[in-house]
N, CA, C and O of each residue as an XYZ file, in Angstrom:
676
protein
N       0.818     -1.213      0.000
C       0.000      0.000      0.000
C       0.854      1.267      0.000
O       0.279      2.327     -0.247
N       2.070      1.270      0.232
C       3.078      1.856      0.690
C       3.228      3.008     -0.806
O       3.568      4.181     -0.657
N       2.891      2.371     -2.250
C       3.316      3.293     -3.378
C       2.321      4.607     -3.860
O       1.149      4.594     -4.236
N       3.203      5.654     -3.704
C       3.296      6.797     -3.547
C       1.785      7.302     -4.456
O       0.875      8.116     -4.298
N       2.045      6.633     -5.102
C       1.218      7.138     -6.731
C      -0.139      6.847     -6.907
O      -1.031      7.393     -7.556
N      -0.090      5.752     -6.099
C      -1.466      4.833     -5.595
C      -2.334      5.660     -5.122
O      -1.757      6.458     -4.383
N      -4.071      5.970     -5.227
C      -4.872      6.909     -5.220
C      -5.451      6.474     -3.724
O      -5.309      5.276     -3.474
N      -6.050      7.239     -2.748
C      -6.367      6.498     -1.632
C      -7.849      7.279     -1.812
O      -8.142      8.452     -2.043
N      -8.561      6.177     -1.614
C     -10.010      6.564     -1.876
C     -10.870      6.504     -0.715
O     -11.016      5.466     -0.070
N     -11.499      7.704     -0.409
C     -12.541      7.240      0.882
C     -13.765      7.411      0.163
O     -14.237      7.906     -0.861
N     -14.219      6.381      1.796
C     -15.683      6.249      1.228
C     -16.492      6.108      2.631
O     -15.995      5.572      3.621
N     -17.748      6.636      2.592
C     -18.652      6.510      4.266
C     -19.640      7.604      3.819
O     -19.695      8.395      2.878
N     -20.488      7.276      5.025
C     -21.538      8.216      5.020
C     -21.641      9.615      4.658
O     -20.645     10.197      4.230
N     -22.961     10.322      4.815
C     -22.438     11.658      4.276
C     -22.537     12.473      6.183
O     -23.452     12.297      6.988
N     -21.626     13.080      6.324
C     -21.239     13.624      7.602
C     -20.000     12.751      7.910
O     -19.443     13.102      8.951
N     -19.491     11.829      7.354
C     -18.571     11.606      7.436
C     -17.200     12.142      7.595
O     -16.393     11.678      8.400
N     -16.955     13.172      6.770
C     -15.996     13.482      6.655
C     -14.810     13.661      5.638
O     -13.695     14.162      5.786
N     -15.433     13.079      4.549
C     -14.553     12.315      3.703
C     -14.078     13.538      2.306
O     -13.452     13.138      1.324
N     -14.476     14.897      2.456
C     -14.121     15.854      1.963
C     -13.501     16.671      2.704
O     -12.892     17.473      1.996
N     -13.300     16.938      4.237
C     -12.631     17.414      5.026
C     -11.227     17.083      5.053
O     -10.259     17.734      4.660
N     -11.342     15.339      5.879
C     -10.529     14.578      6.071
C      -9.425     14.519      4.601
O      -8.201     14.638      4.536
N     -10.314     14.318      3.679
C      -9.138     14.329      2.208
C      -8.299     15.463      1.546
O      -7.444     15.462      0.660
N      -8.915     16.510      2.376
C      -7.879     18.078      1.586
C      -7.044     17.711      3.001
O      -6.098     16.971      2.732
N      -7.102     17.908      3.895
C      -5.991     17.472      4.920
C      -5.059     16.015      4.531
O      -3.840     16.095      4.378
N      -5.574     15.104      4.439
C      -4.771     13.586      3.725
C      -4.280     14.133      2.337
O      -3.366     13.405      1.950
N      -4.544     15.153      1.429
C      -3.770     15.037      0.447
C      -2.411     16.061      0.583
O      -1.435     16.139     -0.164
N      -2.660     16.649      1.555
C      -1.696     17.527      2.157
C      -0.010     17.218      2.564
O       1.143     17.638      2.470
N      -1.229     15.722      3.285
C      -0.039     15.322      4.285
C       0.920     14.275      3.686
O       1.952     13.864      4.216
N       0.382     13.890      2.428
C       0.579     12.653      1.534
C       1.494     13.067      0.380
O       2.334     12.335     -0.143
N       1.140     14.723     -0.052
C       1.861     15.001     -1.363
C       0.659     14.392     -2.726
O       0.908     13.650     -3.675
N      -0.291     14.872     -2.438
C      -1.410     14.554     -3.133
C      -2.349     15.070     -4.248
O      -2.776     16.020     -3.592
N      -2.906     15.162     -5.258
C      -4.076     15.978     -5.131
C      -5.029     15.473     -4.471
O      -4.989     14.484     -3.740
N      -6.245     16.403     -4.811
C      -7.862     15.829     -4.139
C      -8.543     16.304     -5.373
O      -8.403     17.291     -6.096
N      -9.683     14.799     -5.368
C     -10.632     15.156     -6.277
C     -11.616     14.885     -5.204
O     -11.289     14.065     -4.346
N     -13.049     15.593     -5.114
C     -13.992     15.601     -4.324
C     -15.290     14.815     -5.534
O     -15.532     15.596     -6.454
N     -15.909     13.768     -5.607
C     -16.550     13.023     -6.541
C     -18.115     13.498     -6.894
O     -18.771     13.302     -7.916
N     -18.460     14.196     -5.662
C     -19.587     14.918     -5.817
C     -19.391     16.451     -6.777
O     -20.042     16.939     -7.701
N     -18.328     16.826     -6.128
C     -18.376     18.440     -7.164
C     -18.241     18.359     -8.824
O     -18.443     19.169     -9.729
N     -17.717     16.723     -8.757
C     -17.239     16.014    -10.332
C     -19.085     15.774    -11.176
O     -19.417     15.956    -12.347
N     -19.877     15.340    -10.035
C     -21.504     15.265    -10.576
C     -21.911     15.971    -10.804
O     -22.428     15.951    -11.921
N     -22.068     17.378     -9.865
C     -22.430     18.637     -9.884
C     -22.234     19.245    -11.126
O     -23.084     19.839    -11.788
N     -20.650     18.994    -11.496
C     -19.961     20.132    -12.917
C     -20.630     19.498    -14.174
O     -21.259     20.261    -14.907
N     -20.556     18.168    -14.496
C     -21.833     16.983    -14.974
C     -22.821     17.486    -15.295
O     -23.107     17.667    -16.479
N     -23.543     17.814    -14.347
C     -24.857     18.308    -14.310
C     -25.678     19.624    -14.716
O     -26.769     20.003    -15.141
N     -24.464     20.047    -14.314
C     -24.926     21.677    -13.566
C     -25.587     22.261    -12.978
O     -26.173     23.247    -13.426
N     -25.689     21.874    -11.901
C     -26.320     21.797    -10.586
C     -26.018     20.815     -9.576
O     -25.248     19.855     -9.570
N     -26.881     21.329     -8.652
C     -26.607     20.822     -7.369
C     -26.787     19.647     -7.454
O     -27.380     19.114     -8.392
N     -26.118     18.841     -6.119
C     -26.914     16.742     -6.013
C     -28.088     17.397     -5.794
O     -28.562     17.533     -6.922
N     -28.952     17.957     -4.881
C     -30.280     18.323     -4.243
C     -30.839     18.325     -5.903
O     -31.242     17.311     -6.472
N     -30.782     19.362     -6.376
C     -31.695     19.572     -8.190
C     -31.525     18.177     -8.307
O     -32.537     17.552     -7.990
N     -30.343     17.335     -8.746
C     -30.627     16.647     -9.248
C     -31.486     15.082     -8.742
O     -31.952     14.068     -9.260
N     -31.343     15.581     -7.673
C     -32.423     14.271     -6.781
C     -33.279     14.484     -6.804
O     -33.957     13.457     -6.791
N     -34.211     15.900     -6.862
C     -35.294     16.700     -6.464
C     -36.097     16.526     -8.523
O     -37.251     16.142     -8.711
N     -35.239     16.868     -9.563
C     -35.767     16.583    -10.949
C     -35.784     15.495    -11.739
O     -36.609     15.353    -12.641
N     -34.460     14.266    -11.329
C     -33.891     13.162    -11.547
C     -34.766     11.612    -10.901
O     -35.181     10.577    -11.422
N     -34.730     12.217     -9.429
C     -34.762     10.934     -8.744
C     -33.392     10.622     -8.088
O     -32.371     11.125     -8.557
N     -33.351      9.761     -6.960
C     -32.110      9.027     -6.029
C     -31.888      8.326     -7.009
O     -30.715      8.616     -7.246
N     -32.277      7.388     -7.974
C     -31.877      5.993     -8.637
C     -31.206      6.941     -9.791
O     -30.517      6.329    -10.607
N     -31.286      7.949     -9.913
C     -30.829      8.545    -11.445
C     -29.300      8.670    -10.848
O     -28.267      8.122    -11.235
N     -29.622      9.968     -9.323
C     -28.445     10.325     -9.147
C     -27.018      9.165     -8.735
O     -25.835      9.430     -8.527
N     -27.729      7.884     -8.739
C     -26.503      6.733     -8.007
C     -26.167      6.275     -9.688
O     -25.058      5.790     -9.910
N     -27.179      6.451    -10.881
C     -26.559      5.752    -11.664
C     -25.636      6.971    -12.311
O     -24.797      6.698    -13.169
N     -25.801      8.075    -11.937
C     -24.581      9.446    -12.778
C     -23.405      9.171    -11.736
O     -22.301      9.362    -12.248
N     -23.382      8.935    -10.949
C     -22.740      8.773     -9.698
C     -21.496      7.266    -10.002
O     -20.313      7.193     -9.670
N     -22.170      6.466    -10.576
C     -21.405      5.054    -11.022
C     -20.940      5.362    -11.663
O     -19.726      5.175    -11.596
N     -21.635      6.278    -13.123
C     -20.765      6.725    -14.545
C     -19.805      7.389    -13.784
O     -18.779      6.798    -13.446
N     -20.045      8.699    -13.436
C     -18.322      9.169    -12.815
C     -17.495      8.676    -12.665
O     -16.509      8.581    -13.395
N     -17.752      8.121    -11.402
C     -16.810      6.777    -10.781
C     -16.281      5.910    -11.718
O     -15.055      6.017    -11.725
N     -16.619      5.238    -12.374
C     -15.786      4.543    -13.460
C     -14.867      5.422    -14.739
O     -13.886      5.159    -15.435
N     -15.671      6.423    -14.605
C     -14.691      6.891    -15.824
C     -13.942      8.070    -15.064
O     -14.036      9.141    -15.665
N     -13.241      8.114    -13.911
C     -12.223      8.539    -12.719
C     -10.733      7.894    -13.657
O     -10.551      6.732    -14.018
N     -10.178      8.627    -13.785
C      -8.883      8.027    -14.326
C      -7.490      9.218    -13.712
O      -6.919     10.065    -14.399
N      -7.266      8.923    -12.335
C      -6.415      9.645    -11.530
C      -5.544      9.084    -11.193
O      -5.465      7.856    -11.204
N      -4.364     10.142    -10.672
C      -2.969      8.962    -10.261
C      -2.638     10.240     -9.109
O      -2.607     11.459     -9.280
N      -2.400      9.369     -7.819
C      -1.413     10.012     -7.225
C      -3.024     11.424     -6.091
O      -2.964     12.532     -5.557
N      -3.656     10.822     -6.220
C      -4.726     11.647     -5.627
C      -5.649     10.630     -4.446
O      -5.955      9.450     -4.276
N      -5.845     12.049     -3.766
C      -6.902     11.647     -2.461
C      -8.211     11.884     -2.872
O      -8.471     13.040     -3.204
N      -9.271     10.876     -2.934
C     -10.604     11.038     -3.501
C     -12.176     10.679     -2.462
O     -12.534      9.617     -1.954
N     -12.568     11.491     -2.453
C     -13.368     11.941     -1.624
C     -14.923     11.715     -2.528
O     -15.499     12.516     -3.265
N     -15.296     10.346     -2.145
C     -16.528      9.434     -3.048
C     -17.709     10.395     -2.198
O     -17.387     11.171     -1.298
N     -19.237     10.169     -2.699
C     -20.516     10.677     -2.520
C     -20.765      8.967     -1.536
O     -20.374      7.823     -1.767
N     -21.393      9.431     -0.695
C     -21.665      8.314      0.063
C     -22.476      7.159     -0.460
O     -22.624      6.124      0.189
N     -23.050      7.384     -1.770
C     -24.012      6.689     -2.168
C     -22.882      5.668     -3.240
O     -23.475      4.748     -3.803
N     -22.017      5.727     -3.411
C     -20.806      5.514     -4.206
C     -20.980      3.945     -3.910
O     -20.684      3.284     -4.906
N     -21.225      3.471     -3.236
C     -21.115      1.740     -2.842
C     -22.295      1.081     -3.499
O     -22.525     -0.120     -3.363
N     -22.849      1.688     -4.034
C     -24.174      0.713     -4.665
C     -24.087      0.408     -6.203
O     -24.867     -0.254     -6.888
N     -22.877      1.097     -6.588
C     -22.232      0.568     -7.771
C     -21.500     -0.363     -7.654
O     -20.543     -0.075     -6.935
N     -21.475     -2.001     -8.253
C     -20.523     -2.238     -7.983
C     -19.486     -2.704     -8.903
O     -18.887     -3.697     -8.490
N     -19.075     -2.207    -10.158
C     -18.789     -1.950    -11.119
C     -17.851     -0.712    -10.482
O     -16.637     -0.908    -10.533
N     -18.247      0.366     -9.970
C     -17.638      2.046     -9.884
C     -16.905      1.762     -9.056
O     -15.807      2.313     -9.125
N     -17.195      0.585     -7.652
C     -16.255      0.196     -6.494
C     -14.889     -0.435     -7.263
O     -13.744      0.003     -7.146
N     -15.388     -1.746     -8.196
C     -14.537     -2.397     -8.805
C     -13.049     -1.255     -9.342
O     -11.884     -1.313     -8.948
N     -13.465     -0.619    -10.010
C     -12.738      0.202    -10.651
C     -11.762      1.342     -9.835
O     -10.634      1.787    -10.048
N     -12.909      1.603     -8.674
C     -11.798      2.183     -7.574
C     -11.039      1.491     -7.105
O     -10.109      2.166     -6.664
N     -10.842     -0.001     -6.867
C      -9.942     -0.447     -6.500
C      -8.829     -0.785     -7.289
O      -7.664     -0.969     -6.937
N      -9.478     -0.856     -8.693
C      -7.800     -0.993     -9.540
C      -7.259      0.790     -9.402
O      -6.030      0.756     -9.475
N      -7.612      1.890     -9.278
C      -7.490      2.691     -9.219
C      -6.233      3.351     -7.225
O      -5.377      4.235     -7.193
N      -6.592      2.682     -6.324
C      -6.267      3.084     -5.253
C      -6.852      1.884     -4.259
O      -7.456      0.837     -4.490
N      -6.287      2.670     -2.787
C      -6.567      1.948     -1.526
C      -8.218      2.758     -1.135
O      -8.435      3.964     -1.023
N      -9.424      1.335     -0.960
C     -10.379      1.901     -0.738
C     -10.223      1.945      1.063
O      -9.852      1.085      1.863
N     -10.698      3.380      1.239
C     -10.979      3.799      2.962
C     -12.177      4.087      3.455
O     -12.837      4.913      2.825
N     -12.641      3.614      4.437
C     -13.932      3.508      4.888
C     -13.880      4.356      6.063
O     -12.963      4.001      6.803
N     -14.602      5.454      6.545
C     -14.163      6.264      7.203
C     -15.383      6.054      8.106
O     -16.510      6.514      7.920
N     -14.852      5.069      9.393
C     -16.751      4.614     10.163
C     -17.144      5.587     11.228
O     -16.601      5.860     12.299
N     -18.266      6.055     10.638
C     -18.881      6.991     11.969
C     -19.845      6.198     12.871
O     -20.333      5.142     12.467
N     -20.087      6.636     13.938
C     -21.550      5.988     14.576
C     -22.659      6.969     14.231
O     -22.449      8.159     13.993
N     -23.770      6.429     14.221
C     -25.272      6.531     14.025
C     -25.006      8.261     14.374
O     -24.893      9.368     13.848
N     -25.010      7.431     15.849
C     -25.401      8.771     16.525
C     -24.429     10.402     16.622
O     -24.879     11.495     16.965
N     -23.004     10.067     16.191
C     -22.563     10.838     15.486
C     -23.169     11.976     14.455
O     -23.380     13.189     14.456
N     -23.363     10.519     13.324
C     -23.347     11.524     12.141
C     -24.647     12.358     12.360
O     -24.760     13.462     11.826
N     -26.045     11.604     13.479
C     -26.955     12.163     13.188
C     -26.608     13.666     14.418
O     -27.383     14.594     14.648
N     -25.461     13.486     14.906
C     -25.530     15.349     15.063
C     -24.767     16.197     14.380
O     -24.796     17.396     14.660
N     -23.978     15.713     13.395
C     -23.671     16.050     12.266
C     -24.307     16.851     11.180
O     -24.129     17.956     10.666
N     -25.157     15.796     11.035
C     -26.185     16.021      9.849
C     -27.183     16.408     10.211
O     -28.021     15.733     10.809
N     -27.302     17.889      9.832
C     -28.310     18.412      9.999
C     -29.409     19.338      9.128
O     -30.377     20.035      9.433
N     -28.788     18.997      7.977
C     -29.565     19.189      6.652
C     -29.713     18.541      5.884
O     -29.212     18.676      4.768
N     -30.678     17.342      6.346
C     -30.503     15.770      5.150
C     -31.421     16.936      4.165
O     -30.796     17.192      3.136
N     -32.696     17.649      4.264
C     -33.424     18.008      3.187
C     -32.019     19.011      1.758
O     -32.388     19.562      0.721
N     -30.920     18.936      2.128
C     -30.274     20.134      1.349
C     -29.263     19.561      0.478
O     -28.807     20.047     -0.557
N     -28.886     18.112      1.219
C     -27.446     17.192      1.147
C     -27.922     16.421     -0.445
O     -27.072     16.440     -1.335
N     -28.467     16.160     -0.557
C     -28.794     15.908     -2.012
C     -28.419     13.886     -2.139
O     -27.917     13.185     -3.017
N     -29.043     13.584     -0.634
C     -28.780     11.996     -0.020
C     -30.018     11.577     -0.911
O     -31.181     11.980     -0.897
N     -29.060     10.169     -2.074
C     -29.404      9.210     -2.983
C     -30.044      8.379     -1.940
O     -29.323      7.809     -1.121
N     -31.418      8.248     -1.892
C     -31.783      7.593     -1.101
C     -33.903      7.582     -1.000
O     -34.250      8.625     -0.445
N     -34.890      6.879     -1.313
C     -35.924      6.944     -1.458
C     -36.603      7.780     -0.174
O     -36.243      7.875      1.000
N     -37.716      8.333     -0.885
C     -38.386      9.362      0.465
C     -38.577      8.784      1.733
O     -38.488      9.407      2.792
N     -38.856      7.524      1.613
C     -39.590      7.243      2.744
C     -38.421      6.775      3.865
O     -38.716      6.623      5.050
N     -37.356      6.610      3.460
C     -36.389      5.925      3.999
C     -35.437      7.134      5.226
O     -34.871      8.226      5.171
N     -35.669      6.345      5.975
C     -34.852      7.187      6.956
C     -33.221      7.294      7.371
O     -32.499      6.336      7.094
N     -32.636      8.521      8.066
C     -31.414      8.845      7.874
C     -31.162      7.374      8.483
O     -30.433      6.819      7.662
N     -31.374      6.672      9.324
C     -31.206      5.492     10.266
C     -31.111      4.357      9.296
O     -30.006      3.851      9.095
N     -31.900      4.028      8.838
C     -32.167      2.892      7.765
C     -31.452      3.396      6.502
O     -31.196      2.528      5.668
N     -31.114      4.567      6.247
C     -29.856      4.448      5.321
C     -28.774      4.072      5.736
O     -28.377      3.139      5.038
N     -27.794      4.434      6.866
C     -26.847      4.224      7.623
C     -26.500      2.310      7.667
O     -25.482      1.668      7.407
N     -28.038      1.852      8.171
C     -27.860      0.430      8.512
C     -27.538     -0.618      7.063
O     -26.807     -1.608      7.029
N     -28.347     -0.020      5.939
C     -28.366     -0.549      4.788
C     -26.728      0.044      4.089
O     -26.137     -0.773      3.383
N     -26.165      1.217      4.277
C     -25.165      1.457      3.590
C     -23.754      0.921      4.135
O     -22.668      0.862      3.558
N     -24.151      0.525      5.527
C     -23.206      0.377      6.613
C     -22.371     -1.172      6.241
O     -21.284     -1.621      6.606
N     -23.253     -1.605      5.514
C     -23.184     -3.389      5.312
C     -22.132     -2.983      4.160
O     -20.989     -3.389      4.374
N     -22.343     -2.201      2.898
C     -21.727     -1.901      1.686
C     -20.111     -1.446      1.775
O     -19.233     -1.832      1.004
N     -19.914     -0.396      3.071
C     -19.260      0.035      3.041
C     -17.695     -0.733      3.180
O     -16.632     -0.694      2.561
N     -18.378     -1.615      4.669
C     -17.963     -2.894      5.163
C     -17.197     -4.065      4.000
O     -16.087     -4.597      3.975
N     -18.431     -4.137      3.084
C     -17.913     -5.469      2.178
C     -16.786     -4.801      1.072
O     -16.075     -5.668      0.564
N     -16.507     -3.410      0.619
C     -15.814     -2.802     -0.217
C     -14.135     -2.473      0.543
O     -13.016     -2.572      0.041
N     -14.533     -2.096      1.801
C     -13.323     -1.176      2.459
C     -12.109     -2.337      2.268
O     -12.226     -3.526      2.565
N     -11.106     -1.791      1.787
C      -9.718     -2.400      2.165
C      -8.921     -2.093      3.740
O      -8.116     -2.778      4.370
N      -9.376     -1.118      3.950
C      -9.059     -0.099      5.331
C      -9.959      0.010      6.000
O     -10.967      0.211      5.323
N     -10.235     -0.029      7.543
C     -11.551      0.676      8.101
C     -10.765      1.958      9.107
O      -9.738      1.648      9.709
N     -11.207      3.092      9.206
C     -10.911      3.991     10.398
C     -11.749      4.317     11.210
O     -12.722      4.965     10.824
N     -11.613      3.978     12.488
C     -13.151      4.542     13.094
C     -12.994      5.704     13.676
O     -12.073      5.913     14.466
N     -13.842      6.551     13.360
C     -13.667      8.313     13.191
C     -14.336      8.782     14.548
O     -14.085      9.940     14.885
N     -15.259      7.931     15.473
C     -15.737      8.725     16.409
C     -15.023      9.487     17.324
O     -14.045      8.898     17.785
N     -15.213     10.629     17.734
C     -14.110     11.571     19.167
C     -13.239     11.951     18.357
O     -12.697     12.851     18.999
N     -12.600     11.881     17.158
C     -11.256     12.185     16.645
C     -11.720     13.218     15.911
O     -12.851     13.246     15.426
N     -10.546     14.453     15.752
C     -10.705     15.597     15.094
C     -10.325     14.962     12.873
O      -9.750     13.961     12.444
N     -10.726     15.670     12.420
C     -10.128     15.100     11.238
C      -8.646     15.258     10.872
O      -8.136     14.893      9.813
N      -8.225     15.666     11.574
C      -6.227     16.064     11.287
C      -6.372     14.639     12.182
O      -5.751     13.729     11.633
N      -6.849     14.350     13.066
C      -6.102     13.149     13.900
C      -6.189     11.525     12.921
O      -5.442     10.567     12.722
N      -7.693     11.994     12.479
C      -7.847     10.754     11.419
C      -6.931     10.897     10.065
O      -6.386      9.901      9.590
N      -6.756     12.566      9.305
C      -6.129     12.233      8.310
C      -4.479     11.610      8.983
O      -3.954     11.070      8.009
N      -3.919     11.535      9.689
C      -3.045     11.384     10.491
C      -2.868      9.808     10.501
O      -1.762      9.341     10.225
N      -3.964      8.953     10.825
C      -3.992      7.808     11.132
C      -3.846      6.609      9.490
O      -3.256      5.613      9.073
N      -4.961      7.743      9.066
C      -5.123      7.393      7.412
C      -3.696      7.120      6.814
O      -3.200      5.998      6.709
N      -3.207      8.096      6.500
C      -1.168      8.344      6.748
C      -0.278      7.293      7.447
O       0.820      6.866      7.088
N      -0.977      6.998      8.473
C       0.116      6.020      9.175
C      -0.132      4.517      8.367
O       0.648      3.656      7.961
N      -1.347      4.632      8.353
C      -1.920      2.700      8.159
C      -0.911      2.811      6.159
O      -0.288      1.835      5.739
N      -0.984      3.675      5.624
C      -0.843      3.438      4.685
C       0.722      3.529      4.302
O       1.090      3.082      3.216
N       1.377      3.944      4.942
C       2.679      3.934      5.043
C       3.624      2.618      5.473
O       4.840      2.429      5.460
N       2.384      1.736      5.891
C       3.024      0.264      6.396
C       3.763      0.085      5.459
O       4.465     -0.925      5.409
């Protein structure tokens, strides 16, 4: 895991962290950062929210897979849309691409975190709750991660920090 060039990819919920945590990890790494959502957005032109709100959740996970597969980076910290695991084709490809990182929050974390699911532009059916996304995405994240970090109490310099260490083995 140790080569330089190798892309380190996170992936987790949304309150996670995983756009914070990655401009700090590409810092500390000698990196760029690509953020995978602002990559949909420019796509689109518009927001995830428009496009969940005119599209549908099932539209935005399948623009979301196209990205993801056609990602062709070297040497970068990448910062996936949480909904990123339900491809599994887009996972496949991140892994010939980099080290996948799973950045684990608890429930109850992210839910004081997150405090604008109506704005976050979360791929995910109406009826379904922030809870029952978590439990259903939680399984995905699990079966993809090459890495797990568990992020609760830790500032994100401490995790991009840790991220850094594991990968330096």
């Amino acid at each position: 895991m140790s080569n330089p060039f190798r892309n380190l990819i996170l992936i987790g919920m949304p309150g996670a962290g995983k756009s914070t945590i990655g401009v700090i990890l590409a810092k500390q790494t000698a990196r760029d950062f690509v953020d995978t959502d602002l990559l949909i957005q420019l796509k689109e032109g518009c927001c995830l929210q428009e496009t969940v709100n005119e599209k549908g959740y099932l539209e935005l996970r399948r623009i979301e897979g196209e990205v993801l597969q056609n990602l062709d980076v070297k040497n970068h910290v990448v910062a996936t849309g949480g909904s990123a695991v339900y491809s599994e084709a887009a996972m496949r490809h991140l892994r010939e691409l980099g080290t996948i990182i799973y950045l684990k929050v608890s429930l109850q974390e992210l839910e004081s975190r997150v405090t604008n699911e109506a704005q976050r532009g979360l791929a995910r059916p109406d009826d379904q709750t922030f809870a029952q996304m978590y439990d259903e995405r939680c399984e995905l994240y699990k079966r993809y991660a090459q890495v797990t970090i568990e992020c609760d109490e830790k500032c994100p310099e401490q995790i991009a920090c840790e991220v850094d260490n594991m990968i330096a083995v």
